[in-house]
N, C-alpha and C positions, 0 to 999 in steps of 0.2 A: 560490600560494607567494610571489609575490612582494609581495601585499598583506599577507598575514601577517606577512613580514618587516618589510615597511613601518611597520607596526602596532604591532612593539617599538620603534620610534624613540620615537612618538609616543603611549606609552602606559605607563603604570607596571604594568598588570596583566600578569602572566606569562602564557605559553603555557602551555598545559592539555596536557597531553601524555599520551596512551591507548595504556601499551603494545600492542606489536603481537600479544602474545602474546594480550590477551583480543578483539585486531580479529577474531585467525583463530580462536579458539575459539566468538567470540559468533554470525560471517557461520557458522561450520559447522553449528551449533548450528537455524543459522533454515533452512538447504538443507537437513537431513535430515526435520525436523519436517513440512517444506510438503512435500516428496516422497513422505511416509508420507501426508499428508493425498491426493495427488495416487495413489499405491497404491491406499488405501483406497476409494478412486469408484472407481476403473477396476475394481478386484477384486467392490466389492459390485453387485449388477446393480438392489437395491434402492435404491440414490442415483444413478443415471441418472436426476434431476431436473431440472429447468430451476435449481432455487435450488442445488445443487449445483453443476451447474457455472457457475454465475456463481463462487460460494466455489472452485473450483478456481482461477478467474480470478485472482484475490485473491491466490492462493495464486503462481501464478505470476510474478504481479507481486511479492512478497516473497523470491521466488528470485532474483529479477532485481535484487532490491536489494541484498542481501545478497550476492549473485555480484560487484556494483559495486563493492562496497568492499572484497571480498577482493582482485579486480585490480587496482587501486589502489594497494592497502597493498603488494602485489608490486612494481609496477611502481615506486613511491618506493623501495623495500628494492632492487633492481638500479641507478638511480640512484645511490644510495649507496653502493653496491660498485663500481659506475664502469662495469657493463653497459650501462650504455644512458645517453643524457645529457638532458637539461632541453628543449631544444631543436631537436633534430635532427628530417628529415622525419616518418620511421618514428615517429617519440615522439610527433608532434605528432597524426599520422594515430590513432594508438594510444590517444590520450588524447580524439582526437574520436570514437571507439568508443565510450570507457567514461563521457565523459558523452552521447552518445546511448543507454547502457545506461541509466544514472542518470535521463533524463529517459522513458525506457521505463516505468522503475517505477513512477515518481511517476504518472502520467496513466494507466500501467494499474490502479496502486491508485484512483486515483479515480474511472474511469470503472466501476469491476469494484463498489464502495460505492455508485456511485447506482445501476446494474443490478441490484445486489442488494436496494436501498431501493427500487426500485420492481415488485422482484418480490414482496415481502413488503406492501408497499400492495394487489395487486392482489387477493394472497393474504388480505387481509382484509376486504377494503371489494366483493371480487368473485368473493368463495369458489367460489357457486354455478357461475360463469361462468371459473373459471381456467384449468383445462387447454383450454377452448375458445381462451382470451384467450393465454395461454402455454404456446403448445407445443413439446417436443423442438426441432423444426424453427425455429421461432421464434428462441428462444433461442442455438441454433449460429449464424444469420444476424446477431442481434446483438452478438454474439462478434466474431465475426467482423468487423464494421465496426467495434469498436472498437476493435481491436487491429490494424485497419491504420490507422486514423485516428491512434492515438496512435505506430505508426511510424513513419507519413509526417513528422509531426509533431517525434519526439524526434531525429531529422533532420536536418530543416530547423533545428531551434532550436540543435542542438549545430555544426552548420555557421555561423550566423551569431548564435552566444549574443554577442557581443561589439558586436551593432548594440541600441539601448536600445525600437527596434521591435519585438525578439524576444524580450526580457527583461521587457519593462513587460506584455503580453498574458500571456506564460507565467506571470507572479509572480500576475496579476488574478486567472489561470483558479483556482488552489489555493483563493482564499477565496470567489470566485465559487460555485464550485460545490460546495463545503463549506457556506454558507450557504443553497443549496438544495436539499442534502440535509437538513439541519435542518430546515427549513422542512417540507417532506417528512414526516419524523415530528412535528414537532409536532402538522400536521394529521392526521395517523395515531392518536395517543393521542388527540387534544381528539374525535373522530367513533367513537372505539371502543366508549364508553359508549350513546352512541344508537345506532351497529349492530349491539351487542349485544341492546338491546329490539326491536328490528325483526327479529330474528329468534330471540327466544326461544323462539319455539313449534314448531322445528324440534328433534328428539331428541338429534339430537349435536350441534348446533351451543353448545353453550357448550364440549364438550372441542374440538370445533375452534378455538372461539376464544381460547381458552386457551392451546392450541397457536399460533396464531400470533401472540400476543402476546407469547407466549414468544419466537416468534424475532424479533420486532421489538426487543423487549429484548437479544437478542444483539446485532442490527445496531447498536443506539445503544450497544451499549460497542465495537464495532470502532470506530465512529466518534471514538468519545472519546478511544481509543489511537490512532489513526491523527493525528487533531487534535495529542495530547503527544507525538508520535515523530517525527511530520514538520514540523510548524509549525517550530519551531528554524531545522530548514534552510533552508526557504526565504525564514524571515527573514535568515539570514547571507549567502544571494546575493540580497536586497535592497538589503540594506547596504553590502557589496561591490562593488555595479554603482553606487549614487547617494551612496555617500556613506563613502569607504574612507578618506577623510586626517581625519575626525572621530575624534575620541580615545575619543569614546563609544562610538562605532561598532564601532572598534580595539578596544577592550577587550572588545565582545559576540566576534567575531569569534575571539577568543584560544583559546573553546571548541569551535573545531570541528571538533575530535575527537569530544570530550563529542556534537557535533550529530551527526555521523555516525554513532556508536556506538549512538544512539537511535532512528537508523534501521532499524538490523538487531535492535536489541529489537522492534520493531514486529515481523520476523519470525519471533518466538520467540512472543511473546505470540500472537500470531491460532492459532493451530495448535492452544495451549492451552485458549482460550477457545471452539472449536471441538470439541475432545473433551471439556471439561467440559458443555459445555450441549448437544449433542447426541447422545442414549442411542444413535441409528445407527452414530453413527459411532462411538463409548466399543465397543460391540459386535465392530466389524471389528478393530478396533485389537485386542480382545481375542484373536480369533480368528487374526489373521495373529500376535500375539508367543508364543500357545499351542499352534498350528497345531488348532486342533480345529476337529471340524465344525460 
């Protein structure tokens, strides 16, 4: 808030301003979508998969985002009204919640995209050997350590976001490990063509590879929405922690709203992109809004 402000001294570019009307319509929009995705597994007994629920994961991390920024937009909206004030204990405690939420999402959307990038590698390059490789059991385990890792974490970092030790590793990890999920599929497509002839002589295996080419083609457009919906932001708290009295800086800074906004697209979009490309899930969806058998 206060940089923001700062920001209009030192800048000709105006504030971008998102009213509040399309904040709550867009975060509602991304909680009902991930919850029906979150339905749909629990309901079908045929997506109790391991790549399933990593995609629940995903899914939950998108609730959590869009949950962020509804509380937010609350909590600035009772400021305004004079409930609550700027900086009082409870406001301060209350705002180190919601970016501890905020930084929940971020690291569980990303640890939930390389989990699902490396269940789809295994899925390809180790068909024969998957369900040995990843199992039910497996999978909850690594669930599991990820989403305490990235609590411990969104924690720690929203308790001392303000030391430049906390800021500069948090900012690294987003491209860090976005460039090794890329990586990841590169090597994925460039070896698909030679594991395809190595195993052509097997009956089904070109509709299985097919199949999960297909979903590796899923994962790299989450990735590419995840890249355009979140990058924004964590360029504006770069800028804001090293470099906020730049008028250049000031003026990226002006939109972020526009950035935030783009966050809870990200949880509109995945849900989409998830019932279009998988017939399983297109199925459930059908069958819980018609009730039929």
């Amino acid at each position: 808030e206060n940089i923001s402000d700062f920001s209009l001294n030192i800048t000709d570019c105006t504030q971008v301003v998102v009213p509040e009307e399309v904040f709550f319509t867009v975060a509602a929009a991304g909680i009902l979508e991930n919850l029906l995705i979150l339905i749909a597994v629990v309901r079908n007994k045929n997506l109790h998969l391991p790549m399933y629920f990593f995609i629940c994961s995903l899914a939950i991390s998108d609730m959590l985002g869009s949950l962020y920024k509804t509380l937010e937009n609350i909590f600035i909206i009772l400021c305004k009204m004079g409930y609550l004030t700027r900086h009082g204990d409870f406001e301060k405690k209350l705002d180190d919640a919601m970016d501890s939420m905020f930084i929940l999402s971020l690291l569980g959307s990303i640890f939930s995209l390389l989990a699902i990038a490396a269940d789809r590698y295994i899925t390809i390059f180790y068909a024969l050997r998957y369900h040995n490789i990843m199992t039910l059991r497996r999978a909850l385990v690594i669930l599991t350590i990820i989403w305490a890792f990235c609590a411990g974490s969104s924690i720690a970092i929203a308790l001392f976001s303000y030391e430049a030790a906390t800021v500069i590793p948090f900012t690294i990890l987003f491209p860090l490990m976005m460039f090794f999920i890329l990586c990841l599929y590169v090597h994925m497509f460039l070896l698909a063509r030679a594991h395809t002839k190595k195993i052509a002589s097997l009956p089904t295996s070109t509709v299985h590879h097919r199949t999960n080419m297909k979903g590796a083609i899923t994962l790299t457009i989450f990735l590419g929405v995840f890249l355009c919906c979140w990058a924004p932001f964590v360029l504006h708290i770069l800028l804001a922690r090293f470099c906020p009295h730049n008028p250049y800086c000031a003026c990226y800074m002006s939109i972020f709203h526009v950035n935030g906004t783009l966050i809870m697209c990200n949880a509109i979009i995945n849900p989409m992109i998830f019932a279009f490309r998988s017939p399983e899930l297109r199925s459930t969806f059908k069958k819980m809004f018609y009730c039929s058998r």
